[in-house]
MIKOLSE-714451 format. One record per residue (C-alpha): x, y, z. Coordinates in steps of 0.5 Angstrom, whole numbers, plus 2048, in hexadecimal, padded with zeros to 3 digits. Layout:
<atoms>
X|Y|Z
...
</atoms>
This chain:
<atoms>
800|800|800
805|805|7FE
800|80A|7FD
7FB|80A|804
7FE|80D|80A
804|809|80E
801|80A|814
7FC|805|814
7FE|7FE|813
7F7|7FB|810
7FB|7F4|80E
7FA|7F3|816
7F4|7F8|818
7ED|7F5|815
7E9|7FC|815
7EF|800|813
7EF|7FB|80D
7E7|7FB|80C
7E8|803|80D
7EE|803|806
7E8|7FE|802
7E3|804|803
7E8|80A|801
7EA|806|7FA
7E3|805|7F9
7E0|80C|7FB
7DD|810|7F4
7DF|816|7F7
7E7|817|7F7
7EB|817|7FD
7F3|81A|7FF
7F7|81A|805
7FC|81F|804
802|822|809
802|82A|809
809|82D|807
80B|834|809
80A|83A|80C
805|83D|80C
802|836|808
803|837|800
803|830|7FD
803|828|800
805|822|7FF
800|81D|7FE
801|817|802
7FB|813|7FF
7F6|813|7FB
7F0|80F|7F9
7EE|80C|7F1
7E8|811|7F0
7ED|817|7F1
7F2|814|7ED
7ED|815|7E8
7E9|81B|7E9
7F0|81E|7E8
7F2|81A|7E2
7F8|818|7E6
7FD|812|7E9
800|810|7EE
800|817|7F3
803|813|7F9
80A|817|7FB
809|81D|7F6
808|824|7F7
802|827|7F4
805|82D|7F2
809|828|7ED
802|823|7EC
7FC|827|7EC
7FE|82D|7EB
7F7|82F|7EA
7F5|82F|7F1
7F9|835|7F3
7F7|83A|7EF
7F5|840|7F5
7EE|841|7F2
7EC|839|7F3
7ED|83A|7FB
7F0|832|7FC
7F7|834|7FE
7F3|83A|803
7EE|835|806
7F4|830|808
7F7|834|80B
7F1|837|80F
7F0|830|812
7F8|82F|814
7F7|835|817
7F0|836|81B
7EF|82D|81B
7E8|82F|818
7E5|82B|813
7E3|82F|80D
7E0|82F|807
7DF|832|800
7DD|831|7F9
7E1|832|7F3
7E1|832|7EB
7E8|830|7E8
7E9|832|7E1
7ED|82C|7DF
7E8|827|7DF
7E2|82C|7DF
7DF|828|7E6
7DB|82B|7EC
7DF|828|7F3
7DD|829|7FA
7E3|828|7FE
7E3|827|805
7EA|826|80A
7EB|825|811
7F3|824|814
7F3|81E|816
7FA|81F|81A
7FE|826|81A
800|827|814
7FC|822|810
7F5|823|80C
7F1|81D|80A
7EB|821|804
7E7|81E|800
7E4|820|7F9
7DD|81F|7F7
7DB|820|7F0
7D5|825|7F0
7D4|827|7E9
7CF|823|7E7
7CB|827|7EE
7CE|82D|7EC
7CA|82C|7E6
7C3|82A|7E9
7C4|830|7ED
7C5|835|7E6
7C0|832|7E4
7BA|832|7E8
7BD|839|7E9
7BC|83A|7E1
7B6|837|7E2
7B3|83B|7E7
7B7|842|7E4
7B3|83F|7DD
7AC|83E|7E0
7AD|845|7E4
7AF|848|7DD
7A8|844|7DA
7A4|848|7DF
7A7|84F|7DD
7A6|84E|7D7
79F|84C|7D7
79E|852|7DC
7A2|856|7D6
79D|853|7D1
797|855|7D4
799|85B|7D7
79C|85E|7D0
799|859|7CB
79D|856|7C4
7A2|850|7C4
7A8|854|7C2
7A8|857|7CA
7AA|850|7CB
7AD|84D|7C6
7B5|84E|7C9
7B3|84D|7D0
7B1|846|7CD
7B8|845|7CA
7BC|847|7D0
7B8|842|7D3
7B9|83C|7CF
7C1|83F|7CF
7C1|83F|7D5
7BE|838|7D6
7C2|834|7D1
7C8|838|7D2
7C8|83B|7CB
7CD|840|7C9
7C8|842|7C2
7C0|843|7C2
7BA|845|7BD
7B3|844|7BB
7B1|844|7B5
7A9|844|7B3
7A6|843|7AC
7A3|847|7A8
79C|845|7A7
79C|848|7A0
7A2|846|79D
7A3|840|7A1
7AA|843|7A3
7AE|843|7AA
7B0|849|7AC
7B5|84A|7B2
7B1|84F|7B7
7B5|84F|7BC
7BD|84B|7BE
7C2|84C|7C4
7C9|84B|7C4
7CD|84D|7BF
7CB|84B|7B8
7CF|84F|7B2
7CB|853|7AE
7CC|84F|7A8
7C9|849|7AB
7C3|84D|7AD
7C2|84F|7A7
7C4|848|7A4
7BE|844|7A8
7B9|84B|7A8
7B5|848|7A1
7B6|840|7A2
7B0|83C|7A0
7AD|838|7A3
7B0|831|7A4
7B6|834|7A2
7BC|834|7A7
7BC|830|7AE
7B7|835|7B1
7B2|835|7AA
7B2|82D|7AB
7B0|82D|7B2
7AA|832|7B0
7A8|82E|7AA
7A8|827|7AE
7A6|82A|7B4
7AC|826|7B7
7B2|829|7BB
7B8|828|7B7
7C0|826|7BC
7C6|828|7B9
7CC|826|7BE
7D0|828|7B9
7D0|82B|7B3
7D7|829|7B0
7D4|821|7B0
7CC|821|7AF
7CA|81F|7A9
7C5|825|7A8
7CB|829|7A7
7D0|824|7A2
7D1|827|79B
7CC|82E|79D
7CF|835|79C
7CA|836|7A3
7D1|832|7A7
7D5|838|7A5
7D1|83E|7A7
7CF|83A|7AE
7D6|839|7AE
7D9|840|7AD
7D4|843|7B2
7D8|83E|7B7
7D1|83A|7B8
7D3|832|7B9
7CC|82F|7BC
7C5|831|7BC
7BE|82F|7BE
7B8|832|7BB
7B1|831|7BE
7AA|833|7BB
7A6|837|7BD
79F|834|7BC
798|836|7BF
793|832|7C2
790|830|7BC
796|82E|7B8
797|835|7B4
79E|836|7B3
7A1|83E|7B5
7A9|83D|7B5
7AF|83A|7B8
7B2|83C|7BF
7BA|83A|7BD
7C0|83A|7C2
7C7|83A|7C0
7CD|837|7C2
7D5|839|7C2
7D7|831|7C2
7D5|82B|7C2
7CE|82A|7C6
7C8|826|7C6
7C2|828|7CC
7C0|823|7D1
7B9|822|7D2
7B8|827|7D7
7BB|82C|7D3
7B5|82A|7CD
7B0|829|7D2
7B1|831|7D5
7B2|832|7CC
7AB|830|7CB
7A7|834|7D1
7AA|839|7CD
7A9|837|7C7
7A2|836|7CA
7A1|83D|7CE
7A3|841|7C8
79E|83D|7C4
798|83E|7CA
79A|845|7C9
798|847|7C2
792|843|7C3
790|848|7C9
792|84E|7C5
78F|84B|7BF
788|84B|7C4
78A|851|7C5
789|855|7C1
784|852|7BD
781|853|7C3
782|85A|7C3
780|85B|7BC
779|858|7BE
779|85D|7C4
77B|862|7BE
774|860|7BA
770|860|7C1
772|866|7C2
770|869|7BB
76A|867|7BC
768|869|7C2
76B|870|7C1
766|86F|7BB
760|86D|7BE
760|873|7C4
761|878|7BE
75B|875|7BC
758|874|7C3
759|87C|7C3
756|87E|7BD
750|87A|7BE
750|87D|7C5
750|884|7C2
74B|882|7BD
746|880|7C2
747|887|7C5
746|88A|7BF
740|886|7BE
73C|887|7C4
73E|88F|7C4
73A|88F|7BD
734|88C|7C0
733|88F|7C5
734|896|7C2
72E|893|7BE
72B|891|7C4
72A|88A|7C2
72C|885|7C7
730|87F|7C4
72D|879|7C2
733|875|7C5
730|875|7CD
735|871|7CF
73C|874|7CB
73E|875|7C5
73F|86F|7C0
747|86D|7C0
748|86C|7B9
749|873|7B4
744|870|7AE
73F|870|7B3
740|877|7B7
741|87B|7B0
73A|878|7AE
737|87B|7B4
73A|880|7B4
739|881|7AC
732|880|7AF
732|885|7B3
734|88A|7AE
72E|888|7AA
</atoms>
Protein backbone atom coordinates (compact mmCIF):
# COMPACT_ATOMS: atom_id res chain seq x y z
CA UNK A 1 0.00 0.00 0.00
CA UNK A 2 2.35 2.49 -1.20
CA UNK A 3 -0.17 5.20 -1.69
CA UNK A 4 -2.26 4.85 1.83
CA UNK A 5 -1.03 6.39 5.09
CA UNK A 6 1.91 4.74 6.85
CA UNK A 7 0.55 5.16 10.19
CA UNK A 8 -2.12 2.60 9.89
CA UNK A 9 -0.99 -0.98 9.42
CA UNK A 10 -4.40 -2.32 7.80
CA UNK A 11 -2.74 -5.86 7.13
CA UNK A 12 -3.09 -6.42 11.22
CA UNK A 13 -6.19 -4.06 11.91
CA UNK A 14 -9.48 -5.30 10.60
CA UNK A 15 -11.32 -1.79 10.55
CA UNK A 16 -8.33 0.13 9.26
CA UNK A 17 -8.39 -2.40 6.34
CA UNK A 18 -12.37 -2.34 5.82
CA UNK A 19 -11.85 1.61 6.28
CA UNK A 20 -9.09 1.32 3.23
CA UNK A 21 -11.92 -0.90 1.00
CA UNK A 22 -14.32 1.77 1.58
CA UNK A 23 -12.12 4.91 0.53
CA UNK A 24 -11.19 2.79 -2.79
CA UNK A 25 -14.48 2.26 -3.66
CA UNK A 26 -15.77 5.98 -2.52
CA UNK A 27 -17.38 7.99 -5.85
CA UNK A 28 -16.25 10.93 -4.41
CA UNK A 29 -12.36 11.42 -4.25
CA UNK A 30 -10.39 11.50 -1.26
CA UNK A 31 -6.73 12.78 -0.57
CA UNK A 32 -4.62 12.94 2.69
CA UNK A 33 -1.78 15.30 2.25
CA UNK A 34 1.00 17.10 4.29
CA UNK A 35 0.86 21.04 4.28
CA UNK A 36 4.33 22.68 3.33
CA UNK A 37 5.60 26.06 4.32
CA UNK A 38 5.16 29.01 6.06
CA UNK A 39 2.53 30.59 5.77
CA UNK A 40 0.78 26.97 3.81
CA UNK A 41 1.63 27.51 -0.06
CA UNK A 42 1.59 24.23 -1.39
CA UNK A 43 1.39 20.04 0.10
CA UNK A 44 2.46 16.87 -0.29
CA UNK A 45 0.13 14.26 -1.09
CA UNK A 46 0.44 11.60 1.02
CA UNK A 47 -2.27 9.38 -0.66
CA UNK A 48 -5.04 9.37 -2.74
CA UNK A 49 -8.07 7.28 -3.47
CA UNK A 50 -9.04 6.13 -7.67
CA UNK A 51 -11.96 8.26 -7.76
CA UNK A 52 -9.39 11.42 -7.37
CA UNK A 53 -6.96 9.88 -9.68
CA UNK A 54 -9.75 10.47 -12.19
CA UNK A 55 -11.48 13.27 -11.42
CA UNK A 56 -7.94 14.97 -12.18
CA UNK A 57 -6.87 12.79 -14.84
CA UNK A 58 -4.04 12.09 -13.06
CA UNK A 59 -1.55 8.96 -11.57
CA UNK A 60 0.15 8.07 -8.79
CA UNK A 61 0.16 11.40 -6.43
CA UNK A 62 1.29 9.63 -3.31
CA UNK A 63 5.06 11.74 -2.67
CA UNK A 64 4.54 14.39 -5.04
CA UNK A 65 4.02 18.13 -4.59
CA UNK A 66 0.76 19.70 -5.87
CA UNK A 67 2.39 22.30 -7.11
CA UNK A 68 4.55 19.77 -9.38
CA UNK A 69 1.13 17.64 -10.13
CA UNK A 70 -1.88 19.32 -9.76
CA UNK A 71 -1.19 22.72 -10.28
CA UNK A 72 -4.43 23.68 -11.19
CA UNK A 73 -5.51 23.39 -7.48
CA UNK A 74 -3.30 26.31 -6.44
CA UNK A 75 -4.47 29.06 -8.45
CA UNK A 76 -5.56 31.89 -5.53
CA UNK A 77 -9.16 32.51 -6.80
CA UNK A 78 -10.14 28.73 -6.36
CA UNK A 79 -9.33 29.25 -2.64
CA UNK A 80 -8.12 25.20 -1.89
CA UNK A 81 -4.52 26.10 -1.00
CA UNK A 82 -6.28 28.89 1.74
CA UNK A 83 -9.01 26.47 2.78
CA UNK A 84 -6.24 23.87 3.96
CA UNK A 85 -4.36 26.19 5.65
CA UNK A 86 -7.44 27.38 7.71
CA UNK A 87 -7.94 24.15 8.81
CA UNK A 88 -4.02 23.48 10.01
CA UNK A 89 -4.34 26.50 11.65
CA UNK A 90 -7.88 26.76 13.33
CA UNK A 91 -8.37 22.48 13.52
CA UNK A 92 -11.94 23.54 12.24
CA UNK A 93 -13.53 21.26 9.44
CA UNK A 94 -14.58 23.58 6.70
CA UNK A 95 -16.22 23.34 3.35
CA UNK A 96 -16.42 25.19 -0.20
CA UNK A 97 -17.54 24.68 -3.31
CA UNK A 98 -15.40 25.00 -6.65
CA UNK A 99 -15.42 24.91 -10.31
CA UNK A 100 -12.10 24.18 -11.76
CA UNK A 101 -11.71 24.89 -15.53
CA UNK A 102 -9.53 22.19 -16.71
CA UNK A 103 -12.20 19.41 -16.30
CA UNK A 104 -15.13 21.97 -16.46
CA UNK A 105 -16.60 20.01 -13.06
CA UNK A 106 -18.27 21.35 -10.01
CA UNK A 107 -16.38 20.22 -6.45
CA UNK A 108 -17.71 20.59 -2.87
CA UNK A 109 -14.53 20.15 -0.82
CA UNK A 110 -14.28 19.46 2.38
CA UNK A 111 -11.08 19.17 4.99
CA UNK A 112 -10.44 18.54 8.35
CA UNK A 113 -6.58 17.94 9.91
CA UNK A 114 -6.28 14.80 11.22
CA UNK A 115 -2.77 15.39 12.91
CA UNK A 116 -0.82 19.06 12.92
CA UNK A 117 0.09 19.56 9.76
CA UNK A 118 -1.89 17.09 8.00
CA UNK A 119 -5.37 17.30 6.10
CA UNK A 120 -7.65 14.69 4.94
CA UNK A 121 -10.26 16.49 1.94
CA UNK A 122 -12.70 14.97 -0.24
CA UNK A 123 -13.99 16.07 -3.39
CA UNK A 124 -17.28 15.54 -4.61
CA UNK A 125 -18.44 15.93 -7.93
CA UNK A 126 -21.44 18.31 -7.78
CA UNK A 127 -21.99 19.39 -11.34
CA UNK A 128 -24.67 17.54 -12.29
CA UNK A 129 -26.41 19.60 -9.00
CA UNK A 130 -25.19 22.62 -10.03
CA UNK A 131 -26.92 21.77 -13.16
CA UNK A 132 -30.41 21.07 -11.74
CA UNK A 133 -30.07 24.19 -9.53
CA UNK A 134 -29.36 26.34 -12.83
CA UNK A 135 -31.94 24.97 -14.17
CA UNK A 136 -34.81 24.85 -11.81
CA UNK A 137 -33.51 28.74 -11.64
CA UNK A 138 -33.90 29.17 -15.52
CA UNK A 139 -37.03 27.55 -15.18
CA UNK A 140 -38.33 29.60 -12.44
CA UNK A 141 -36.66 32.80 -14.14
CA UNK A 142 -38.72 31.48 -17.53
CA UNK A 143 -42.02 30.83 -15.79
CA UNK A 144 -41.64 34.73 -14.13
CA UNK A 145 -40.57 35.90 -17.44
CA UNK A 146 -43.95 34.19 -19.19
CA UNK A 147 -46.15 36.07 -16.58
CA UNK A 148 -44.42 39.65 -17.37
CA UNK A 149 -45.01 38.86 -20.68
CA UNK A 150 -48.54 37.94 -20.29
CA UNK A 151 -49.01 40.96 -17.97
CA UNK A 152 -47.20 43.25 -20.81
CA UNK A 153 -49.46 41.65 -23.70
CA UNK A 154 -52.57 42.54 -21.79
CA UNK A 155 -51.73 45.59 -20.72
CA UNK A 156 -50.06 46.97 -24.05
CA UNK A 157 -51.39 44.62 -26.58
CA UNK A 158 -49.45 43.25 -29.76
CA UNK A 159 -46.86 40.00 -29.76
CA UNK A 160 -44.00 42.21 -31.23
CA UNK A 161 -43.88 43.48 -27.25
CA UNK A 162 -42.96 40.24 -26.30
CA UNK A 163 -41.32 38.66 -29.00
CA UNK A 164 -37.43 39.19 -27.48
CA UNK A 165 -38.68 38.26 -23.85
CA UNK A 166 -39.75 35.03 -25.45
CA UNK A 167 -35.95 34.73 -27.00
CA UNK A 168 -34.05 35.73 -24.20
CA UNK A 169 -36.12 33.06 -22.30
CA UNK A 170 -35.71 30.19 -24.50
CA UNK A 171 -31.47 31.39 -24.70
CA UNK A 172 -31.52 31.38 -21.26
CA UNK A 173 -33.09 28.03 -20.98
CA UNK A 174 -31.10 26.08 -23.30
CA UNK A 175 -28.03 28.10 -23.07
CA UNK A 176 -27.82 29.37 -26.37
CA UNK A 177 -25.54 31.86 -27.69
CA UNK A 178 -28.12 33.23 -30.84
CA UNK A 179 -32.23 33.39 -30.88
CA UNK A 180 -34.76 34.49 -33.44
CA UNK A 181 -38.39 34.14 -34.46
CA UNK A 182 -39.51 34.24 -37.67
CA UNK A 183 -43.41 33.97 -38.66
CA UNK A 184 -45.08 33.25 -41.86
CA UNK A 185 -46.43 35.65 -43.78
CA UNK A 186 -50.00 34.39 -44.74
CA UNK A 187 -50.11 36.00 -48.15
CA UNK A 188 -46.87 34.76 -49.62
CA UNK A 189 -46.26 31.90 -47.45
CA UNK A 190 -42.96 33.32 -46.63
CA UNK A 191 -41.19 33.27 -43.04
CA UNK A 192 -39.80 36.45 -41.99
CA UNK A 193 -37.27 36.95 -38.89
CA UNK A 194 -39.49 39.34 -36.70
CA UNK A 195 -37.44 39.48 -33.95
CA UNK A 196 -33.25 37.63 -32.96
CA UNK A 197 -30.98 37.88 -29.87
CA UNK A 198 -27.65 37.44 -30.00
CA UNK A 199 -25.28 38.64 -32.59
CA UNK A 200 -26.62 37.43 -35.76
CA UNK A 201 -24.51 39.28 -38.85
CA UNK A 202 -26.74 41.51 -41.06
CA UNK A 203 -25.88 39.36 -44.16
CA UNK A 204 -27.38 36.65 -42.52
CA UNK A 205 -30.28 38.28 -41.41
CA UNK A 206 -30.90 39.44 -44.72
CA UNK A 207 -30.03 35.77 -46.12
CA UNK A 208 -33.11 34.22 -44.13
CA UNK A 209 -35.59 37.62 -44.03
CA UNK A 210 -37.30 35.78 -47.32
CA UNK A 211 -36.86 31.84 -46.83
CA UNK A 212 -40.02 30.16 -47.78
CA UNK A 213 -41.53 27.75 -46.47
CA UNK A 214 -39.81 24.63 -46.22
CA UNK A 215 -36.85 25.99 -47.07
CA UNK A 216 -33.91 26.04 -44.39
CA UNK A 217 -34.18 24.01 -40.79
CA UNK A 218 -36.70 26.63 -39.67
CA UNK A 219 -38.99 26.30 -43.15
CA UNK A 220 -38.89 22.72 -42.51
CA UNK A 221 -40.11 22.71 -39.25
CA UNK A 222 -42.92 24.83 -39.76
CA UNK A 223 -43.79 22.85 -42.90
CA UNK A 224 -44.05 19.58 -41.02
CA UNK A 225 -45.05 21.04 -38.01
CA UNK A 226 -41.96 18.99 -36.31
CA UNK A 227 -39.17 20.35 -34.48
CA UNK A 228 -35.88 20.00 -36.26
CA UNK A 229 -32.07 19.14 -34.15
CA UNK A 230 -29.14 19.82 -35.56
CA UNK A 231 -26.24 18.91 -32.78
CA UNK A 232 -23.79 19.75 -35.57
CA UNK A 233 -23.89 21.69 -38.64
CA UNK A 234 -20.44 20.59 -40.09
CA UNK A 235 -21.90 16.42 -40.18
CA UNK A 236 -25.93 16.70 -40.66
CA UNK A 237 -26.85 15.48 -43.63
CA UNK A 238 -29.63 18.34 -43.84
CA UNK A 239 -26.46 20.74 -44.52
CA UNK A 240 -24.22 18.19 -47.19
CA UNK A 241 -23.44 19.66 -50.44
CA UNK A 242 -25.83 22.99 -49.28
CA UNK A 243 -24.68 26.39 -49.77
CA UNK A 244 -26.97 26.88 -46.55
CA UNK A 245 -23.29 24.88 -44.39
CA UNK A 246 -21.46 28.21 -45.43
CA UNK A 247 -23.73 30.91 -44.75
CA UNK A 248 -24.50 28.90 -41.22
CA UNK A 249 -20.79 28.62 -40.88
CA UNK A 250 -19.47 32.04 -41.59
CA UNK A 251 -22.00 33.30 -39.07
CA UNK A 252 -19.89 31.23 -36.28
CA UNK A 253 -23.41 29.00 -35.97
CA UNK A 254 -22.39 25.20 -35.33
CA UNK A 255 -25.85 23.62 -33.79
CA UNK A 256 -29.42 24.74 -33.87
CA UNK A 257 -33.09 23.73 -32.96
CA UNK A 258 -35.92 25.13 -34.74
CA UNK A 259 -39.44 24.71 -33.00
CA UNK A 260 -42.79 25.41 -34.67
CA UNK A 261 -44.94 27.62 -33.56
CA UNK A 262 -48.57 26.17 -34.01
CA UNK A 263 -52.12 26.84 -32.50
CA UNK A 264 -54.40 24.75 -31.03
CA UNK A 265 -56.07 24.07 -33.85
CA UNK A 266 -53.17 22.86 -36.01
CA UNK A 267 -52.65 26.74 -37.90
CA UNK A 268 -49.09 27.06 -38.74
CA UNK A 269 -47.72 30.89 -37.44
CA UNK A 270 -43.49 30.48 -37.61
CA UNK A 271 -40.50 28.96 -35.99
CA UNK A 272 -38.78 29.82 -32.46
CA UNK A 273 -35.22 29.05 -33.28
CA UNK A 274 -31.87 29.06 -30.93
CA UNK A 275 -28.31 28.78 -32.21
CA UNK A 276 -25.42 27.52 -31.16
CA UNK A 277 -21.67 28.67 -31.20
CA UNK A 278 -20.65 24.58 -31.04
CA UNK A 279 -21.57 21.33 -31.24
CA UNK A 280 -25.24 20.77 -28.90
CA UNK A 281 -28.15 18.87 -28.78
CA UNK A 282 -30.99 19.98 -25.99
CA UNK A 283 -31.76 17.59 -23.61
CA UNK A 284 -35.33 16.77 -22.77
CA UNK A 285 -35.75 19.47 -20.46
CA UNK A 286 -34.42 22.10 -22.41
CA UNK A 287 -37.33 20.88 -25.31
CA UNK A 288 -39.93 20.51 -23.16
CA UNK A 289 -39.74 24.29 -21.73
CA UNK A 290 -39.21 25.25 -25.78
CA UNK A 291 -42.68 23.78 -26.36
CA UNK A 292 -44.50 25.79 -23.74
CA UNK A 293 -42.76 28.65 -25.29
CA UNK A 294 -43.55 27.71 -28.69
CA UNK A 295 -47.02 27.11 -26.92
CA UNK A 296 -47.27 30.37 -25.14
CA UNK A 297 -46.68 32.35 -28.24
CA UNK A 298 -48.98 30.28 -29.97
CA UNK A 299 -51.92 31.02 -27.06
CA UNK A 300 -50.97 34.70 -27.32
CA UNK A 301 -51.78 35.33 -31.00
CA UNK A 302 -54.95 33.56 -30.55
CA UNK A 303 -55.90 35.80 -27.69
CA UNK A 304 -54.87 39.01 -29.70
CA UNK A 305 -56.42 37.66 -32.66
CA UNK A 306 -59.76 37.47 -30.18
CA UNK A 307 -59.13 40.40 -29.36
CA UNK A 308 -59.44 42.42 -31.72
CA UNK A 309 -62.05 40.75 -33.30
CA UNK A 310 -63.42 41.60 -30.38
CA UNK A 311 -62.80 45.23 -30.66
CA UNK A 312 -63.95 45.44 -34.14
CA UNK A 313 -67.33 43.98 -33.01
CA UNK A 314 -67.40 46.47 -30.16
CA UNK A 315 -66.74 49.12 -33.00
CA UNK A 316 -69.98 48.13 -35.03
CA UNK A 317 -71.87 47.82 -31.71
CA UNK A 318 -71.03 51.10 -30.80
CA UNK A 319 -71.84 52.46 -34.53
CA UNK A 320 -75.07 51.25 -33.96
CA UNK A 321 -76.16 52.32 -30.86
CA UNK A 322 -74.65 56.10 -31.54
CA UNK A 323 -77.10 55.66 -34.57
CA UNK A 324 -80.08 54.63 -32.89
CA UNK A 325 -79.80 57.42 -29.90
CA UNK A 326 -79.30 59.98 -32.90
CA UNK A 327 -82.40 58.26 -34.23
CA UNK A 328 -83.99 58.23 -30.70
CA UNK A 329 -83.45 62.07 -30.44
CA UNK A 330 -84.87 62.79 -33.64
CA UNK A 331 -87.89 60.91 -32.99
CA UNK A 332 -87.91 62.67 -29.75
CA UNK A 333 -87.95 66.06 -31.11
CA UNK A 334 -90.64 65.10 -33.72
CA UNK A 335 -92.88 63.94 -31.19
CA UNK A 336 -92.67 67.34 -29.55
CA UNK A 337 -93.12 69.24 -32.55
CA UNK A 338 -95.95 67.14 -33.21
CA UNK A 339 -97.87 67.57 -29.78
CA UNK A 340 -97.10 71.62 -29.93
CA UNK A 341 -98.90 71.47 -33.68
CA UNK A 342 -101.81 69.98 -31.80
CA UNK A 343 -102.26 71.69 -29.26
CA UNK A 344 -101.88 74.92 -30.95
CA UNK A 345 -104.92 73.71 -33.16
CA UNK A 346 -106.65 72.73 -29.84
CA UNK A 347 -106.81 69.17 -30.77
CA UNK A 348 -105.88 66.33 -28.44
CA UNK A 349 -103.77 63.63 -29.79
CA UNK A 350 -105.43 60.40 -31.17
CA UNK A 351 -102.73 58.34 -29.64
CA UNK A 352 -103.93 58.67 -25.58
CA UNK A 353 -101.56 56.48 -24.62
CA UNK A 354 -98.18 58.01 -26.49
CA UNK A 355 -97.11 58.32 -29.63
CA UNK A 356 -96.42 55.69 -32.19
CA UNK A 357 -92.42 54.63 -31.88
CA UNK A 358 -91.87 54.09 -35.45
CA UNK A 359 -91.61 57.27 -37.94
CA UNK A 360 -93.85 55.95 -40.83
CA UNK A 361 -96.75 56.15 -38.61
CA UNK A 362 -95.95 59.36 -36.57
CA UNK A 363 -95.56 61.26 -40.19
CA UNK A 364 -98.86 59.78 -41.25
CA UNK A 365 -100.36 61.35 -38.04
CA UNK A 366 -98.90 64.18 -38.17
CA UNK A 367 -99.72 64.72 -41.95
CA UNK A 368 -103.09 63.92 -40.69
CA UNK A 369 -103.10 66.57 -38.31
CA UNK A 370 -101.93 69.20 -41.02
CA UNK A 371 -105.08 68.17 -42.90
Amino acid sequence: MANGPQHTDAGTNPAAHLSLQYIEQMRSGMAYGRMLGEPCADFLYLYANPAFHAQLGVEGLAGRRCAEATAHLLEPELGIIALLDRVIRHGANESLEVRIAATQQNYLISAYCPQPGHFIASFENITATKEAEHRKSAATDTLNRMLDMSTFALRRGGLHKVFGKVIGAAMVISQADFGNIQLLDPHTGDLRVVAHRGRFPKWWLAHWENAAQGHGTCGSALQHRKRIIVEDIEHSPLFAGTATLDIQLRAGIRALQSTPIVTRSGEPIGTLSTHFKRPHRPDEIELLWLDLLAQFLADLFGYVSLRDQLRSSERVIDSLYRTQVSRDLNLDLLKKQVNGLCMALGQRPIYPNGYPTDMKTLFTYYLGQMR
